[in-house]
N, C-alpha and C positions, 0 to 999 in steps of 0.2 A: 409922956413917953408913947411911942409909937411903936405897937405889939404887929407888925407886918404878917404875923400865922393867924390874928383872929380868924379871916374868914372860914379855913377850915373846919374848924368847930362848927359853924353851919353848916359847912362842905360834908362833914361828916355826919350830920341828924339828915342829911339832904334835902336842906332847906335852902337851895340856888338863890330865892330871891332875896334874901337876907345875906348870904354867902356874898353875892354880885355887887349891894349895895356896899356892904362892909369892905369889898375889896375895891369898889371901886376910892371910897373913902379914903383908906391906907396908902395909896397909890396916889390921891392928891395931895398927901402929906408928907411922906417918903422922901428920904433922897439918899445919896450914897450904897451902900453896900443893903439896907434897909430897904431900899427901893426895889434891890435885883432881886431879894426875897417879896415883897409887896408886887412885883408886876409877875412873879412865876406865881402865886396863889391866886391872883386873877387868871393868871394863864388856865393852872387848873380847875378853875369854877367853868371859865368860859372852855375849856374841851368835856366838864360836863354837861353844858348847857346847847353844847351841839354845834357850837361857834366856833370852828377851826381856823377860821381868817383869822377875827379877834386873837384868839389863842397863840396862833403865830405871831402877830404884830408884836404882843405881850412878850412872849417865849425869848423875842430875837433879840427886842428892847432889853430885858434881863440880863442876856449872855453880852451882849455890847454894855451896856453897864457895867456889871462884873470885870469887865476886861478892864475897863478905863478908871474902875475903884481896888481894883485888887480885889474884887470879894470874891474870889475864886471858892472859899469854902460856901458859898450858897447857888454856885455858877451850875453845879450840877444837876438842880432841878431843873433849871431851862433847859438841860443838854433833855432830859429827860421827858421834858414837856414837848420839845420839838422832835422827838422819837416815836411819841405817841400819834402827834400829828401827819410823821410821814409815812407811821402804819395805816392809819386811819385812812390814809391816801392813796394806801399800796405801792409807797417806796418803801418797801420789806430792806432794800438794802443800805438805803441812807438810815432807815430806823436801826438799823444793829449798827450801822458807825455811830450812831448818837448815844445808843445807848452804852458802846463803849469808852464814849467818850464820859461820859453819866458815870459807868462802872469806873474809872481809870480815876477821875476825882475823888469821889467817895471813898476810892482806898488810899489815897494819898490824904486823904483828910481825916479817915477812919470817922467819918461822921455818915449812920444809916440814913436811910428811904425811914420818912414817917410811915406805920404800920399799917394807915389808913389806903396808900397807896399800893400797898404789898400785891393781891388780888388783881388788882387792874395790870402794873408790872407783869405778874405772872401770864395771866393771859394773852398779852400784848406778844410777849415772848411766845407761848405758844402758836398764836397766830401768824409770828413772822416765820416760826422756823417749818410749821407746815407749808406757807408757801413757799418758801424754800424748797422743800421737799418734792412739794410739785410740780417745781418751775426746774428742778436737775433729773428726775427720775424719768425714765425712759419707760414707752408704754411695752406691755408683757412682752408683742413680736419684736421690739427692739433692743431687749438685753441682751449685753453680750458684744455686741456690733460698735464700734466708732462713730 
C-alpha cells in the first residue's frame, strides 16, 4: 500500500532530506488519484526546500492529474501549492484566485488543510492582502482625489 502523506511527517520534524527522498519515492509508485496527492506533498517539500520551479512542475502535474482521475477531493492542495508559489513570486492576484479556488473545493468536500500547513496559509494570506493594500492605497497628498 502506498501511504502518498508520508513525507509530511518529515515535512513536519523538518527534516527535507528525508522528506524529498520519501516523496520522491511515493511519486515513482503512485498513480491515479494517489499520485495527485503524492506529487502535491512533493510539491510541499520542494516549496520548502526553496525550489519553486520543481514545486510548480509538481503543483501543475497534480491539478492536471486530478482533473483526468476525478480526484477532485485532493485537487485542492495543488490549487493551494500553486497559490503559494504565485505569492512567493508576487502574483498577490493570481495567488488569491488559487487560493479561492483551494477554498471553493475544500468546502464542497468539507475536507480541512492539514494543521501542519495552517501558519504558512495564514501568513501567505497576510502577505498577499498587505500588498494589496499597498498596491490600491493612495499616498497621504492624494486621498480624496480620483
Amino acid at each position: 500500500m502506498i501511504y502518498p502523506f508520508l513525507p509530511l511527517a518529515s515535512l513536519a520534524l523538518g527534516d527535507l532530506t528525508t522528506a524529498r527522498r520519501q516523496a520522491d519515492d511515493v511519486v515513482a509508485l503512485a498513480k491515479g488519484i494517489s499520485l495527485v496527492a503524492a506529487l502535491t506533498c512533493r510539491a510541499r517539500v520542494e516549496i520548502a526546500q526553496g525550489d519553486l520551479e520543481k514545486a510548480s512542475i509538481d503543483a501543475r502535474e497534480a491539478r492536471d492529474v486530478g482533473a483526468d482521475s476525478h480526484g477532485y477531493v485532493t485537487i485542492r492542495d495543488a490549487f493551494e501549492c500553486l497559490a503559494h508559489i504565485a505569492g512567493e513570486e508576487g502574483s498577490h492576484r493570481e495567488a488569491a484566485r488559487l487560493r479561492g479556488a483551494a477554498d471553493a473545493a475544500r468546502r464542497q468536500t468539507g475536507i480541512t488543510r492539514f494543521k501542519i500547513f495552517d501558519a504558512d496559509h495564514e501568513l501567505l494570506l497576510w502577505l498577499s492582502e498587505t500588498a494589496w493594500v499597498r498596491a490600491t492605497s493612495k499616498p497621504p497628498g492624494m486621498r480624496g482625489r480620483p
